[in-house]
C-alpha positions in Angstrom: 207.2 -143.4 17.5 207.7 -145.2 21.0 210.1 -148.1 21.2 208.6 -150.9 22.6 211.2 -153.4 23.8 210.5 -156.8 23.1 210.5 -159.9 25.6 213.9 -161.5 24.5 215.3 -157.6 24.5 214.2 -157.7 28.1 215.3 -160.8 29.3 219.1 -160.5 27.8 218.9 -156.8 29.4 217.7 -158.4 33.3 220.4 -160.8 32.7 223.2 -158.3 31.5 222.5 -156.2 34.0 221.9 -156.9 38.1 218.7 -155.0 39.4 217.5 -154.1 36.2 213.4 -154.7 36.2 211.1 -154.8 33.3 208.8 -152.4 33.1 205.3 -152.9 32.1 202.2 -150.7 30.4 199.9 -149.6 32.8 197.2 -151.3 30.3 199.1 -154.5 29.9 199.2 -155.0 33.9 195.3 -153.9 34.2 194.9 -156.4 31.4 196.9 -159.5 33.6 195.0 -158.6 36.5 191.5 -158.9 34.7 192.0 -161.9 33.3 192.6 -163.7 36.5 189.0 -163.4 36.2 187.3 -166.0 34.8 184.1 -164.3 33.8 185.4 -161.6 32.2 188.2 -163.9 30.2 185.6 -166.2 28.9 182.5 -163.9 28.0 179.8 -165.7 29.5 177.4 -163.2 29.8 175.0 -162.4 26.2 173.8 -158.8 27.9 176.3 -155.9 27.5 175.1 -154.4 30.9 176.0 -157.6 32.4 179.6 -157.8 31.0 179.7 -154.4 32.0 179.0 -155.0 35.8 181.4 -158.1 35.9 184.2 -155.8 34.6 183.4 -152.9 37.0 182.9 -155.6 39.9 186.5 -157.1 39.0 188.1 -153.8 39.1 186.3 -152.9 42.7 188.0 -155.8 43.7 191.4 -155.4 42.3 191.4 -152.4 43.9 190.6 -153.3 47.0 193.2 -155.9 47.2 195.5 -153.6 46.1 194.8 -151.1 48.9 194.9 -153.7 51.0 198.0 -154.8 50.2 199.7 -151.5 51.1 197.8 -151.5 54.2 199.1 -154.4 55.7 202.8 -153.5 54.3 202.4 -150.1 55.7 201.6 -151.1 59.1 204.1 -154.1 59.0 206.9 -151.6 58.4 205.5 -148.8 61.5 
């Protein structure tokens, strides 16, 4: 059974300890970034294939921000 820590665990722990980070799901951080999306937040669309192509549309973009992201850092740092 996996011990899941919760939030007041975490923030006594980040202020107990200096550098300490929380550490997220992989799941609950692909669920934060998707609901920055208001379509896909607030179901909208009645068709499933709809919903569908605004969730893989979402991720596409998440994605490419991502990569982005590191490609800017990456060249900022070389």
């Amino acid at each position: 059974m996996p011990h899941i820590r919760t939030r007041r665990d975490e923030i006594e722990l980040k202020a107990s300890t200096p550098g300490w980070k929380a550490r997220r799901w992989v799941v609950e951080a692909c669920h934060s970034w998707l609901n920055r999306n208001r379509a896909i937040l607030i179901r909208w669309s009645k068709k499933d294939a709809n919903h569908l192509a605004l969730l893989q549309l979402a991720s596409g973009l998440i994605a490419f921000k991502k990569a982005h992201t590191a490609r800017l850092a990456h060249a900022q740092a070389g």
